[in-house]
PADO-913840 format. One record per residue (C-alpha): residue in one letter; y, x, z. Coordinates in pm, whole numbers, padded with zeros to 5 digits, always signed. Each point is the difference from the previous one (the first is absolute). Example, Ala and Ser with C-alpha at 12.3 -4.5 7.8 and 13.67 -1.06 7.14 Angstrom:
% PADO-913840
a-00450+01230+00780
s+00344+00137-00066
***
This chain:
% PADO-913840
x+04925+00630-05398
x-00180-00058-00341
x+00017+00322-00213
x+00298+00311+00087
x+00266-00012+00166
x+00269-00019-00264
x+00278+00253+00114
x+00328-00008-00161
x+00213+00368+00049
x+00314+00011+00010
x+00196+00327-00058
x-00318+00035-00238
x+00154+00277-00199
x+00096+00288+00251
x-00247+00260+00152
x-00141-00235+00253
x-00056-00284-00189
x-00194+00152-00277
x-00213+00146+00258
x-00053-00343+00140
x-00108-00093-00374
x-00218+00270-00050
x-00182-00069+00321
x-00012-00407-00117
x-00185+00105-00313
x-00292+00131+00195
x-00017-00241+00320
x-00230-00255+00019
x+00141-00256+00220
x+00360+00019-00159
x+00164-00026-00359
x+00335+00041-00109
x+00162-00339-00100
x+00355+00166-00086
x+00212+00257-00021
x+00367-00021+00101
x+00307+00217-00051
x+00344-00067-00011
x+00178-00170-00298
x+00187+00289-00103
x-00303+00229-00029
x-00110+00180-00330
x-00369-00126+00091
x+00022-00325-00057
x-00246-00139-00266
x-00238+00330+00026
x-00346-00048+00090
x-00027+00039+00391
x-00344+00198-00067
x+00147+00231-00238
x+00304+00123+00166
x-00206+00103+00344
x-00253+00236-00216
x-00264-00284-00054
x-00121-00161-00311
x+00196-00330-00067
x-00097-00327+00220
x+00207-00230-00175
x+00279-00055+00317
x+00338+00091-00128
x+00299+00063+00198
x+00198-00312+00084
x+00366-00051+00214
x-00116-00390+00049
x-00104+00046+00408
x-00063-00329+00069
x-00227-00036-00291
x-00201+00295+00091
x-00033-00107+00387
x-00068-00355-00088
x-00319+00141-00166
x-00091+00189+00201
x-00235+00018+00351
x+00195+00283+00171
x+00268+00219-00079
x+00067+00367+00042
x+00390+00099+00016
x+00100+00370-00041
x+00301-00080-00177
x+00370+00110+00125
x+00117-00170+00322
x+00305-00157-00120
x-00237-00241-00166
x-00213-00075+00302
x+00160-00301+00119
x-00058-00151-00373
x-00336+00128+00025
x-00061-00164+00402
x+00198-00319-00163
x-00242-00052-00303
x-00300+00082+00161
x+00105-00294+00299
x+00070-00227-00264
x-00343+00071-00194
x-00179+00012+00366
x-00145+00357-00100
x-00100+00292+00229
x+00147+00277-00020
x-00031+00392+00024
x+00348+00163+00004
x+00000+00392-00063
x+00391+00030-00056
x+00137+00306+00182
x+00326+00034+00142
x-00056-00334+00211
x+00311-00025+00215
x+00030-00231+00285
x+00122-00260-00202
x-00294-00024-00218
x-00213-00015+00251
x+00118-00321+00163
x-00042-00132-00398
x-00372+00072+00127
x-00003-00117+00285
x+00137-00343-00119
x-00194-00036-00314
x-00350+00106+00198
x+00043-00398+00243
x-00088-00123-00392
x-00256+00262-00179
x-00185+00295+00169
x+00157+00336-00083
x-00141+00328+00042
x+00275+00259+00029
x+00022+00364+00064
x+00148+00312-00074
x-00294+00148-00149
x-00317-00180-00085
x-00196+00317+00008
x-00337+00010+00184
x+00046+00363+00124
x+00340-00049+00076
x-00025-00318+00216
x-00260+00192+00191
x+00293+00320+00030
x+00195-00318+00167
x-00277-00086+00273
x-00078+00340+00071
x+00378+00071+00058
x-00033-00282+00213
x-00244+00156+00183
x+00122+00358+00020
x+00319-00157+00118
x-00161-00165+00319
x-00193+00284+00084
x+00251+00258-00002
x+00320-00213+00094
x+00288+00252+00117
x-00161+00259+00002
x+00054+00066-00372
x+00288+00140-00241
x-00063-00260-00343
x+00093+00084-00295
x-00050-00230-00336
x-00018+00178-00315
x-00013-00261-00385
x-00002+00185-00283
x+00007-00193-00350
x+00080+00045-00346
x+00337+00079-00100
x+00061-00330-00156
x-00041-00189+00298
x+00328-00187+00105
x-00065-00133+00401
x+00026+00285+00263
x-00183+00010+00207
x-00283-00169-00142
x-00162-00316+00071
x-00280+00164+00171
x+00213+00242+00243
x+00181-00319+00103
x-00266-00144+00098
x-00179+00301+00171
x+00370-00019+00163
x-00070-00332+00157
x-00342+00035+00114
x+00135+00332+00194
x+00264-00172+00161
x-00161-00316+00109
x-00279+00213+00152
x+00185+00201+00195
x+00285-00233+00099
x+00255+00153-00176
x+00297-00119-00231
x+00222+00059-00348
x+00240+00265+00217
x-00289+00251+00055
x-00047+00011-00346
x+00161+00262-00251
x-00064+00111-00405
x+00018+00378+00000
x+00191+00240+00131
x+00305+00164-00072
x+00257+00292+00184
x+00016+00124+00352
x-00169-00232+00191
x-00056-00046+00398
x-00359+00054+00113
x-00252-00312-00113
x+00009-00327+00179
x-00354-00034+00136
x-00007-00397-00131
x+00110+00119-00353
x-00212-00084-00316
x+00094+00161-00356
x-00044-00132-00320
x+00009+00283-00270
x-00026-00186-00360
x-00089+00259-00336
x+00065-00127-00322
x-00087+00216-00281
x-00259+00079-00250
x-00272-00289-00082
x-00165-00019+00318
x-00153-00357+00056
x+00041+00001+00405
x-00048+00215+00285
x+00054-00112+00344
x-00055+00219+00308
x+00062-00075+00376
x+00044+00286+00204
x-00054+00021+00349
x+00077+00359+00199
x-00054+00043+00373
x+00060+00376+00158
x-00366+00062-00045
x-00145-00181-00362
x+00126-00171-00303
x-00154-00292-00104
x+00058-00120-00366
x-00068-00353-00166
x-00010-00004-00378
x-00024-00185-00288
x+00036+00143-00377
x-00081-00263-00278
x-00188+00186-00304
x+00009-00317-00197
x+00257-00315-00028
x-00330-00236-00058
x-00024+00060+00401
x+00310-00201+00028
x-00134-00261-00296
x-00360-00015+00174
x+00159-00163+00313
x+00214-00217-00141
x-00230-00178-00189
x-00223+00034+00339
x+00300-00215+00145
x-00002-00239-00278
x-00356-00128+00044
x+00072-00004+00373
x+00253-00262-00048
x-00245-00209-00158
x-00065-00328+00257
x+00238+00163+00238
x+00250-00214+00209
x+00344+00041-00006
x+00105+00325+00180
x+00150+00331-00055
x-00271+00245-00020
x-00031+00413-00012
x-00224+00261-00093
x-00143+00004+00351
x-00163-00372-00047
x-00107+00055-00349
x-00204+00319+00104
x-00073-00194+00353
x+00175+00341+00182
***
């Protein structure tokens, strides 16, 4: 590719995607083409630089998606997901890549993925942080080694303005645990509650915070009679989450059609 890789955002004007911005202003493989919000937002028309703490670039918020992907090399979506099928639809149409960041991706949505990624590679996961896709393999790991031998417990913790519970990330720290060890949905519970009989020895919690500002915290707890062994992730900065999405944007550049995860960008 001659020059960046022009990225449009979408969802450009929430925490995540003024992250992504302020990371584009300082990359040197990648520029921000556009910045998209929703047509009812107050943003619209403001400088895209301004509004995410930076001096002004000149990109001002637009509604007109198809515009914006047309333009643009790849795309970066961390909008809501009741637009992602739009989103899937326009970047198919445009033959763009995509990186889609949306939380609160329910079963539905991601057979949207799976359909739109046989036309334009996709790179989709639940978090696009470094550290935390490293928290997935190493759950991965701790998972095989230990097997039933193990009480797990998943603990998110997130800001208070967070709507999905659990998060994204516990989810998916879900799914790794139960594929490893062979188990399914019914061992599963989220928190605990009354007089209860004594613990199943295939049960996995999920115990989701929500309070305060805290960016994300994910621990994976595993306790035997004799040791407890703790995986953890605490993000100190949402640019984490920005860094590797535009990480995933430039490794869509060239790619072949295909639905991708953190795990192949980072070759995990």
């Amino acid at each position: 590719m001659a020059g960046k890789n022009r990225i449009a955002v979408i969802g450009a004007s929430g925490r995540m995607g003024k992250a992504i911005i302020q990371v584009l202003s300082q990359s040197k493989e990648s520029e921000l083409s556009a910045a998209v919000v929703g047509k009812e937002s107050v943003c619209l028309g403001l400088d895209a630089g301004l509004n995410s703490g930076l001096k002004p670039n000149g990109i001002l918020f637009t509604s007109d998606l198809e515009r914006a992907v047309s333009e643009a090399d790849t795309v970066i979506d961390f909008s809501l997901r009741e637009v992602l099928q739009e989103v899937l639809r326009t970047c198919v149409a445009a033959g763009k890549p995509v990186v889609v960041g949306t939380t609160g991706i329910t079963a539905e949505h991601k057979k949207l993925l799976m359909d739109a990624s046989s036309k334009i590679p996709i790179v989709y996961s639940p978090n696009m942080s470094v550290g935390v896709n490293l928290l997935f393999k190493l759950t991965e790991i701790a998972a095989r080694v230990m097997g039933d031998l193990a009480d797990i417990e998943i603990q998110d913790i997130h800001h208070r303005h967070k709507k999905d519970s659990p998060s994204g990330t516990a989810e998916k720290l879900k799914a790794i645990l139960l594929e490893t060890l062979g188990r399914s949905e019914s061992d599963v519970i989220h928190g605990r509650h009354g007089i209860l009989p004594e613990r199943d020895p295939k049960e996995i919690a999920i115990h989701s915070f929500r309070a305060g500002e805290v960016i994300g915290d994910h621990t994976v707890f595993f306790f035997t009679p004799e040791e407890r062994i703790e995986i953890s992730h605490k993000a100190q900065d949402r640019k984490t989450f920005a860094v590797g999405s535009v990480r995933a944007a430039e490794f869509l550049v060239g790619r072949k059609n295909g639905l991708y995860d953190m795990f192949s960008v980072l070759g995990l």
